[in-house]
MARVEX-395994 format. One record per atom (N, C-alpha, C): residue in three letters; z, y, x. Coordinates in pm, whole numbers, plus 50000, padded with zeros to 5 digits. Example, Ala and Ser with C-alpha at 12.3 -4.5 7.8 and 13.67 -1.06 7.14 Angstrom:
MARVEX-395994
ALA507804943151319ALA507804955051230ALA507804967051320SER507084977551285SER507144989451367SER507875000351290
This chain:
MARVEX-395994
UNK385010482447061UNK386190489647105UNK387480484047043UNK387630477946950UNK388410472946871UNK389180464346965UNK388460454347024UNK388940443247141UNK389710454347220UNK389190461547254UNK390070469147355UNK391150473147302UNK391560484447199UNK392850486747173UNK394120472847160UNK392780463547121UNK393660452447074UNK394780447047214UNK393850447947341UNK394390445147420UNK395130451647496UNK394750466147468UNK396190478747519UNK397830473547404UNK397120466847297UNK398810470947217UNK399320454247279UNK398280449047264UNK399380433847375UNK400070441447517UNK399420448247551UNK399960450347714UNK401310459147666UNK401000467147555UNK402380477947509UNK403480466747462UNK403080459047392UNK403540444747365UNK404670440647438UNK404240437747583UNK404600429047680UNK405660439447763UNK405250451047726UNK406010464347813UNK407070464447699UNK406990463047588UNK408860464947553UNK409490453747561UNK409020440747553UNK409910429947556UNK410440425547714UNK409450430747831UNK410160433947941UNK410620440548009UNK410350451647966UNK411090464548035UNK411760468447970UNK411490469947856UNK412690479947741UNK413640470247729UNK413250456347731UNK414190443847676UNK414750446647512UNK413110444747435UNK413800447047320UNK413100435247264UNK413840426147145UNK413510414447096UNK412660412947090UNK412060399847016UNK411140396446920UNK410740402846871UNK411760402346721UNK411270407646618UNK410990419746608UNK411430426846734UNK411240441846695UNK409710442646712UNK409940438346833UNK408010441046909UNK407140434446800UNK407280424746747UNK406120419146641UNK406570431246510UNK407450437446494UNK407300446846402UNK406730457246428UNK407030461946563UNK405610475446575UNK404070471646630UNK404040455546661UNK402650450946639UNK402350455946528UNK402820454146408UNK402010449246304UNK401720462746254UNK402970473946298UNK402450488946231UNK401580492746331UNK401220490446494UNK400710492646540UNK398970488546475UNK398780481646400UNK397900470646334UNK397400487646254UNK397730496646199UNK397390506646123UNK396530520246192UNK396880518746300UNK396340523146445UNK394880519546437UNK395170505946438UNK393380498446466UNK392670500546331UNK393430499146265UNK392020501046110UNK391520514546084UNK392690525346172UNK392450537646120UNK390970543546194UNK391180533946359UNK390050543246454UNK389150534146388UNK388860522346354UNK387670514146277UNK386590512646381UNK387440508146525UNK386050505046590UNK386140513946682UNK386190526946702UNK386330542046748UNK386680539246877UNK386750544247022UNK387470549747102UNK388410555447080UNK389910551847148UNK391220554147088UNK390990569047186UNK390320574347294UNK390660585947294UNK389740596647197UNK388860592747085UNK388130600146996UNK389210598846867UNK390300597346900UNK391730597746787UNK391970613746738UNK391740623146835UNK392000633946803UNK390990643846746UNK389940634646743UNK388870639146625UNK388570631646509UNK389290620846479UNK389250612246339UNK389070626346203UNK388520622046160UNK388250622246027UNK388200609545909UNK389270610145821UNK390430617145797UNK391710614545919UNK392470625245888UNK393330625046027UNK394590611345946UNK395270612746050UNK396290595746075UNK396910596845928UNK397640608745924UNK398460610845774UNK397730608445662UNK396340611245652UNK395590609645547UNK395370594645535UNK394700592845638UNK394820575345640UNK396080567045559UNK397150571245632UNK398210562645590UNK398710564045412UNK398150575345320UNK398360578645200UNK398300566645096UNK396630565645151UNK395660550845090UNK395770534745182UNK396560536145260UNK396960522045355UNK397770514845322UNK397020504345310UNK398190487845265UNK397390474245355UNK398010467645378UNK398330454445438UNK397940441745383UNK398350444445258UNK398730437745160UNK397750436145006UNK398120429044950UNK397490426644754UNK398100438444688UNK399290443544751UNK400080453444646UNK398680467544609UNK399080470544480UNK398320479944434UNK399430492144457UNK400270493244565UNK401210507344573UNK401230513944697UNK401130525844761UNK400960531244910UNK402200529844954UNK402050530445092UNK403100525745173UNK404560534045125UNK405550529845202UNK407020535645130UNK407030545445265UNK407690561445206UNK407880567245253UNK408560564145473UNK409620553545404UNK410330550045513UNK409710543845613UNK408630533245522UNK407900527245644UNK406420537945707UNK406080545945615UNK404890551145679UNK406070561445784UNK407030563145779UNK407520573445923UNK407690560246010UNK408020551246025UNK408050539946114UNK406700536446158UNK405970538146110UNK404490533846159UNK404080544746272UNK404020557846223UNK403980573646304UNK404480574546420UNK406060566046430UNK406950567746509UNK406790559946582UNK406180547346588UNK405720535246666UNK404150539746730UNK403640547846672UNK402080547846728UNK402340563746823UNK402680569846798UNK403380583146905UNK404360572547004UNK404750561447026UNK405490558347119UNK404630554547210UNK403750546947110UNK402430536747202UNK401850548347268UNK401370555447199UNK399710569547249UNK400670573847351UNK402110576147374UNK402720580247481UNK402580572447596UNK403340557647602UNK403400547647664UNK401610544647757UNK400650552547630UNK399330546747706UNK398830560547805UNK398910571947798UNK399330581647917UNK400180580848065UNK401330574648019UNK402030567948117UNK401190561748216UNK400760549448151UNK400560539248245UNK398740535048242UNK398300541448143UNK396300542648195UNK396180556548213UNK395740557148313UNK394820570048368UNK394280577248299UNK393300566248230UNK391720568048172UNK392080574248027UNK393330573347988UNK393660583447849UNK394890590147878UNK394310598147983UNK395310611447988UNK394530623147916UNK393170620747850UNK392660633247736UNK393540634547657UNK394160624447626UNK394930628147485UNK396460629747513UNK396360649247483UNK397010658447515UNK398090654047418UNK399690659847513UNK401070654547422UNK401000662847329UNK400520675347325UNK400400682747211UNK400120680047065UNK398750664247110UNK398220661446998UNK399270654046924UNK399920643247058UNK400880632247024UNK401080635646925UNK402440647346925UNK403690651246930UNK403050659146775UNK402100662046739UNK401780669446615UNK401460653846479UNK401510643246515UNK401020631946409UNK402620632246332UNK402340633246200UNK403470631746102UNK402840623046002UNK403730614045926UNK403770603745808UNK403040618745697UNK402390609545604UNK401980621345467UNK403150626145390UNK402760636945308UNK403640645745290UNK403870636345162UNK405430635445115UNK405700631244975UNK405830639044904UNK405270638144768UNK405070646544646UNK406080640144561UNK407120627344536UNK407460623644491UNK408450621244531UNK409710620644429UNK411100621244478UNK411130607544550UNK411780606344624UNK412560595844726UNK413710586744653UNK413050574444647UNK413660562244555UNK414590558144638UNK416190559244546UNK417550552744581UNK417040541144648UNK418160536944767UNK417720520744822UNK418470512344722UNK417760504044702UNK417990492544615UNK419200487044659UNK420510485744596UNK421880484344700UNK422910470644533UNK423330459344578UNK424090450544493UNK425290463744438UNK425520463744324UNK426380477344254UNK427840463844311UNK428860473944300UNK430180468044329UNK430760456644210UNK430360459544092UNK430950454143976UNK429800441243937UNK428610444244021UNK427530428443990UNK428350419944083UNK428760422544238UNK429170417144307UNK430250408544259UNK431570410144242UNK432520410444163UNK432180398044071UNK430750400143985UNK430570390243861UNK429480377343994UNK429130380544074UNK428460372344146UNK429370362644259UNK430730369044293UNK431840361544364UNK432470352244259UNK432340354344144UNK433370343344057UNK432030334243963UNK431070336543991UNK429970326543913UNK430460312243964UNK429820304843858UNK430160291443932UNK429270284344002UNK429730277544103UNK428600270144186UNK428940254844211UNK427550246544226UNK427960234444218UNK427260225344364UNK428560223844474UNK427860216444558UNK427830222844623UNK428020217244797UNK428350225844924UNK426440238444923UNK426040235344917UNK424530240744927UNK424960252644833UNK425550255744696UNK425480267544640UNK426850275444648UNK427960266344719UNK429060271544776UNK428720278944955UNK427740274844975UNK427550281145115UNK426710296545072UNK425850292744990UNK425430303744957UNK425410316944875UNK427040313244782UNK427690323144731UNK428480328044819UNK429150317344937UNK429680330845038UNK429050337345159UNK428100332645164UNK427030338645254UNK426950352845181UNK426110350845075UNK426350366644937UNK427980379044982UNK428460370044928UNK429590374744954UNK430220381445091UNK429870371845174UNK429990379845297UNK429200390345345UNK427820388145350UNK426730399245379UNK427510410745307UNK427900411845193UNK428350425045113UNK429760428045160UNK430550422645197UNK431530423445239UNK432070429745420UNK431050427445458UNK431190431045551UNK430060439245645UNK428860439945551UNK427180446045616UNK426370441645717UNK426780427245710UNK426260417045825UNK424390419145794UNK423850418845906UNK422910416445860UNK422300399645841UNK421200396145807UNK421350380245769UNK420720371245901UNK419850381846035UNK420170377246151UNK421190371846235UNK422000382646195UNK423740375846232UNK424320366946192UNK424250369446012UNK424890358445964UNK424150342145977UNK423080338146001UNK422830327746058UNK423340319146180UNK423690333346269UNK423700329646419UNK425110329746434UNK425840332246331UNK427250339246405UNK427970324146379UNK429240325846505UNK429640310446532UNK431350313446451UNK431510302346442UNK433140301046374UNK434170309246480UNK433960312246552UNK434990313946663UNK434700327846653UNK433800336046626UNK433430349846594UNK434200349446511UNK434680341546428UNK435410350046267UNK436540350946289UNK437250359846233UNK438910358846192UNK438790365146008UNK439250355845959UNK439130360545832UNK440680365845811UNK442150360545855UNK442980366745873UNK443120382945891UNK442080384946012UNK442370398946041UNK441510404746021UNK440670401545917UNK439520407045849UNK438230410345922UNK438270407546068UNK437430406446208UNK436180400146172UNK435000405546257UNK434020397046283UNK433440402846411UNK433330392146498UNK432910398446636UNK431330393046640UNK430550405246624UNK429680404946635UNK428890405946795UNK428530399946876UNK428670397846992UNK427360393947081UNK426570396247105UNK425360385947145UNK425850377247264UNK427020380747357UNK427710369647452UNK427770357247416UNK428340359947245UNK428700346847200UNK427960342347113UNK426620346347114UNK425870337447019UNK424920344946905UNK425770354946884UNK425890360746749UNK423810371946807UNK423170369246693UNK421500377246732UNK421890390646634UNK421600400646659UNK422130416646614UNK421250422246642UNK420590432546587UNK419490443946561UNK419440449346700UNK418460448746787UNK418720450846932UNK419580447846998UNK420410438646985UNK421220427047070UNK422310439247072UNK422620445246991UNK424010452447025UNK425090449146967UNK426210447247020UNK427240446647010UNK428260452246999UNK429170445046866UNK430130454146752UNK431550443546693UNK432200450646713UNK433500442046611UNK433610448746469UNK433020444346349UNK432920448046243UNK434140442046152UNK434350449146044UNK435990444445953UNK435060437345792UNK435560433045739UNK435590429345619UNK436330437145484UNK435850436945410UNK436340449245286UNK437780437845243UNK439020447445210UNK439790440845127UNK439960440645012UNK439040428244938UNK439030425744815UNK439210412944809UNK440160408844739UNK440310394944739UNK439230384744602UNK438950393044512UNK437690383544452UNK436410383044539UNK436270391244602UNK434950388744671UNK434880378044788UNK436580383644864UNK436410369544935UNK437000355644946UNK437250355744848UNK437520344244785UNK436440327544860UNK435310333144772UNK434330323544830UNK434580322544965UNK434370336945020UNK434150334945172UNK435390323645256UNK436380327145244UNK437660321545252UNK437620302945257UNK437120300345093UNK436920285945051UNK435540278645137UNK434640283645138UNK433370279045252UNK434260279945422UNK434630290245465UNK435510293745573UNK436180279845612UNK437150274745530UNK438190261745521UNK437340249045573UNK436240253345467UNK435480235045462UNK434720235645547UNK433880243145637UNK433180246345776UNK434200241845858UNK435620247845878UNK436330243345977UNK436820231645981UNK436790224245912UNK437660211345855UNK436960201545954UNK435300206645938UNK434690196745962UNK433750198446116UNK434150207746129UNK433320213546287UNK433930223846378UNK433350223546511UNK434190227746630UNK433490242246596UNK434770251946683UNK434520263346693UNK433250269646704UNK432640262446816UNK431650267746869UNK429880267446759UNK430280260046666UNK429450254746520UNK429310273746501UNK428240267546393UNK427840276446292UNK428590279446181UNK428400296846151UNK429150299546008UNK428520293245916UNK427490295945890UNK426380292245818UNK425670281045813UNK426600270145825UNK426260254645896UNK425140249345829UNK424440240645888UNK423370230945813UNK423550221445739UNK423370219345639UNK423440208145567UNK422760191145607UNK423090186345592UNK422530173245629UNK421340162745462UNK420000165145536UNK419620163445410UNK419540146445386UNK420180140745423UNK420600124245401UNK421480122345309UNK422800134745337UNK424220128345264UNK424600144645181UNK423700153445197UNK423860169645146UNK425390172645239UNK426230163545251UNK427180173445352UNK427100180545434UNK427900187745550UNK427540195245625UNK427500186645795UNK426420192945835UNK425970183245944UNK426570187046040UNK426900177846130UNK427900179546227UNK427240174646378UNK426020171746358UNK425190170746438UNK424020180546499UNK423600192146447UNK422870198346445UNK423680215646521UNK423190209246725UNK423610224946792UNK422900235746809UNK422060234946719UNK421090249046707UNK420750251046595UNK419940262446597UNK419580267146439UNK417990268246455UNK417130267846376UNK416080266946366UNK415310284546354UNK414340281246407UNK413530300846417UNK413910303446298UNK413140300246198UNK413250304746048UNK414410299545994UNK415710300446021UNK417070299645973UNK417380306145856UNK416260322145886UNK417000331645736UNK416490327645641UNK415220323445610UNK414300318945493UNK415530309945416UNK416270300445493UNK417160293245398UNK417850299945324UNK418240311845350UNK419510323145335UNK418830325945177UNK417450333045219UNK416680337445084UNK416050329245017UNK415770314945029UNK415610305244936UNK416720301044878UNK417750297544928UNK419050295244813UNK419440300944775UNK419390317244811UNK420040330844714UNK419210326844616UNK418070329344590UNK416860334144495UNK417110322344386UNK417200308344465UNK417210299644365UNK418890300044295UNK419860305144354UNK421040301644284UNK421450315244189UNK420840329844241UNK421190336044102UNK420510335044036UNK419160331244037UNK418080329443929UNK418860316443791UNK419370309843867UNK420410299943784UNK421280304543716UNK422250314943782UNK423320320343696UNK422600336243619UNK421450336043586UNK421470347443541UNK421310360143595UNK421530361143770UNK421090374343816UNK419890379443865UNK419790389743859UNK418260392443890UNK417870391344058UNK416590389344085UNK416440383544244UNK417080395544279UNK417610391444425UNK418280402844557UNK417960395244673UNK417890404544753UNK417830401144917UNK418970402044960UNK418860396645076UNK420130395345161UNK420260412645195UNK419220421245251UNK419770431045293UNK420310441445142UNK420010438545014UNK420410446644917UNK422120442944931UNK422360430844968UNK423830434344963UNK424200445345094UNK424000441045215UNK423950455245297UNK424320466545226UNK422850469245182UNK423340481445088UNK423970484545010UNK424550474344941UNK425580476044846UNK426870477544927UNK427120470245024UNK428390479045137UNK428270490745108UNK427250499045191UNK426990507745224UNK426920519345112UNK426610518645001UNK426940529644915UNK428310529744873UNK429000514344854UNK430160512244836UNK430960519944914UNK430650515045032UNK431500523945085UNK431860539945136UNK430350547045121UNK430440556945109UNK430880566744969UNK430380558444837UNK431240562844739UNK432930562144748UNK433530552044835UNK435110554144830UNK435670562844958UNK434520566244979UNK435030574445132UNK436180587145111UNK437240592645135UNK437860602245077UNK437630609845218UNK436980612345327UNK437120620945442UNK435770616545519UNK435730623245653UNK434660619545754UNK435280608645845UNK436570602545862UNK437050594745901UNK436330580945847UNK436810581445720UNK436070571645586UNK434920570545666UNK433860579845636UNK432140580045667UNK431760574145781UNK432420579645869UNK432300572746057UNK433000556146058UNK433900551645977UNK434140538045969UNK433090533845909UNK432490536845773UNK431670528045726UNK430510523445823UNK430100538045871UNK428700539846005UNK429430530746050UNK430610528746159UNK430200520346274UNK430240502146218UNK431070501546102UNK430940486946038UNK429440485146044UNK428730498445991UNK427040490445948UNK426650491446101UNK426670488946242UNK426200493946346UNK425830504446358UNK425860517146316UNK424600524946304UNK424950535546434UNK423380542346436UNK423300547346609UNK424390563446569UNK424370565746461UNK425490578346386UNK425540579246322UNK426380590846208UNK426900587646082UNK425320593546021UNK424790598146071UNK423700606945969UNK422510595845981UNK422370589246028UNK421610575145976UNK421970568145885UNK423610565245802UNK424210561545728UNK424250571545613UNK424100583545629UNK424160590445517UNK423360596745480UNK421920595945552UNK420670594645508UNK420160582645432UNK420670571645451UNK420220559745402UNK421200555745281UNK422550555745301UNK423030554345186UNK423810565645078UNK423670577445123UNK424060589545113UNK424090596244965UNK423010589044842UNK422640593544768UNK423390586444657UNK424390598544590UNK425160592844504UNK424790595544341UNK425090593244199UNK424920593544091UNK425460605844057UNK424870615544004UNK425200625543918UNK426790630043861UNK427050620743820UNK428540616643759UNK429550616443885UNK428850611644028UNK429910609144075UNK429980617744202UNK428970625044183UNK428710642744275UNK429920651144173UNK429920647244021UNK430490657143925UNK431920655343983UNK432290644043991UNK433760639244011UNK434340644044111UNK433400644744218UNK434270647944371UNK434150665544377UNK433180669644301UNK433520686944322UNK434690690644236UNK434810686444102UNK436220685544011UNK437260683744081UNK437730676044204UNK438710665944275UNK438870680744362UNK437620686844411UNK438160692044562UNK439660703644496UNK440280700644630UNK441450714444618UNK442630707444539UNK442030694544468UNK443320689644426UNK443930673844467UNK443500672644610UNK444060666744679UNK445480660344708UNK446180668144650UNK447750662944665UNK448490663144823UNK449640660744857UNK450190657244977UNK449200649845062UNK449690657045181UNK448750646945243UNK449780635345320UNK449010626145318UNK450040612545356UNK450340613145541UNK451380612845581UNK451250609845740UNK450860596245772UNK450150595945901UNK449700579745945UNK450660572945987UNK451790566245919UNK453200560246024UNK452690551646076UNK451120543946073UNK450730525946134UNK450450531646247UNK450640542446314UNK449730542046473UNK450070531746548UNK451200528846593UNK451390515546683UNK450980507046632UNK451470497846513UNK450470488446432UNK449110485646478UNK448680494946431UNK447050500346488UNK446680496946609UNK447840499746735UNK447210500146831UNK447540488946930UNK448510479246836UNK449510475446881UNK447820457946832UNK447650463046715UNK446370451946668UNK445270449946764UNK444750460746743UNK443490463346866UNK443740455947027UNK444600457347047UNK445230455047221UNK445220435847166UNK445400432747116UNK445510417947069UNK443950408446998UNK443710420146961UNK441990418346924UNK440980416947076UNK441240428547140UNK440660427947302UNK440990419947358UNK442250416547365UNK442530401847441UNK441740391447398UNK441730386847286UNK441220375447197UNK439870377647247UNK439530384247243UNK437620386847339UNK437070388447413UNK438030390147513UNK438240386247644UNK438280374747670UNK439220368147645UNK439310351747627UNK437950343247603UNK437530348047461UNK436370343747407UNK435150343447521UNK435260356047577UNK433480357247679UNK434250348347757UNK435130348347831UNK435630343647962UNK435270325847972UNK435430322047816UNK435460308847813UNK433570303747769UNK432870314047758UNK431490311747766UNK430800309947870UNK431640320047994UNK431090322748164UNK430970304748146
């Protein structure tokens, strides 16, 4: 029976990447939680699911993948739940032969219960950042990859994007990044966003100095994140694509260049998160909160403040102390400014697709 489910989750497989039109990577990511599905029935008839012993939640308590000696993370065992209730749905739909399994049952499978508090996301603090924009680096290879750093945190790129995203996406002037799949740019379900950059000038510093020497030497339509040329280590000016595994470079030269200066390993998405608390710690309103959400893409603000939402003791103390003593409130005099920017930004991207047709 095993063969068989195996070959219902290819066919579920093949049903989101053509009908739903959702990437790659997504679909090989709920393969693989779908993969928890198959070990759980162990052989079983997927419609004898609703008599397993132990039931799905129990399963998933003691379930790993992996060498790790630790049970799955809260976040991912609801992603696994949430992917296998899509499938057991999807397989009602479209086989006959498992319409036994009642939505009732679906619709009742939940991730195991946590007994244990819910661990902060691992997020770059504002003041490591800061000491990680002014480290020194030696050679286009660790200058690309301190502002790669730099940028991911600066702006909540994810490091799909930042591989893919082309020079002509950037405006570092107007603190812009057109995140775009028209133009190139690969984004978490191909959606598309004009995201800003934080104004801090040590952080982007780097970004700025890599920015210069990318353009100096290559056409718009190039990579941010250009390739190096491993003949002369410069930057290659030959190379119009990027390779599948593009990000691995991202996290092999991070890993190897703070491990050099002293910082402890990070991923590309911990700077993410370090936006992201960042910026919800300076938030002074829900205005604040809904900018940070739509910089990180997110589908609403309560995905953003579920995920980065969780602030330090000290700094829950600070903002209840603060309330009521707010001060004047400032009037907005930039509205035209504002709107007067935007109308000039739309043009510019207009232009941009027009010249891709």
């Amino acid at each position: 029976m095993t063969s068989q489910i195996l070959q219902l989750i290819d066919e579920y497989c093949a049903h989101r990447l053509e009908v739903d039109q959702k990437n790659d990577n997504t679909v090989e990511n709920e393969r693989g939680r779908l993969m928890h599905l198959v070990y759980w029935l162990g052989g079983e008839d997927i419609l004898e699911a609703p008599n397993m012993k132990p039931v799905f939640a129990e399963y998933l308590k003691g379930a790993r993948r992996d060498d790790r000696d630790r049970p799955l993370s809260a976040e991912y065992s609801r992603k696994v739940v949430s992917t296998v209730k899509r499938f057991l749905r999807w397989l009602r739909d479209y086989h006959d032969e498992c319409q036994p399994l009642r939505p009732i049952w679906i619709e009742s499978l939940r991730p195991p219960r946590q007994t244990t508090e819910t661990p902060k996301p691992k997020a770059v603090p504002h003041e490591q950042m800061i000491e990680i924009a002014e480290a020194p680096v030696e050679g286009l290879r660790e200058m690309r990859i301190q502002a790669a750093a730099c940028f991911m945190y600066a702006s909540a790129i994810r490091v799909g994007a930042l591989v893919s995203i082309r020079l002509r996406s950037i405006d570092l002037d107007a603190r812009t990044i057109m995140q775009l799949p028209s133009l190139g740019t690969q984004t978490k379900n191909s959606k598309a966003a004009i995201t800003y950059l934080l104004n801090d000038e040590v952080i982007l510093k780097p970004v700025y100095e890599w920015d210069r020497a990318a353009r100096e030497v290559l056409p718009e339509d190039a990579y941010w994140f250009a390739p190096l040329s491993p003949l002369h280590g410069g930057i290659d000016t030959s190379c119009p694509v990027i390779g599948k595994h593009r990000t691995h470079a991202v996290r092999k030269d991070l890993t190897q260049w703070l491990k050099k200066n002293g910082f402890p390993h990070l991923t590309p998405h911990q700077f993410r998160h370090g936006f992201g608390v960042y910026g919800l710690t300076q938030s002074k309103d829900m205005a604040d909160v809904k900018a940070v959400s739509l910089n990180m893409m997110h589908e609403n603000i309560s995905t953003t403040e579920g995920i980065y939402g969780v602030l330090a003791a000290s700094d829950v103390s600070q903002r209840i102390g603060a309330l009521g003593n707010t001060g004047t409130a400032k009037e907005d005099n930039n509205y035209d400014l504002v709107m007067n920017k935007l109308e000039l930004i739309e043009r510019k991207i207009d232009r941009l697709i027009d010249r891709t047709k």
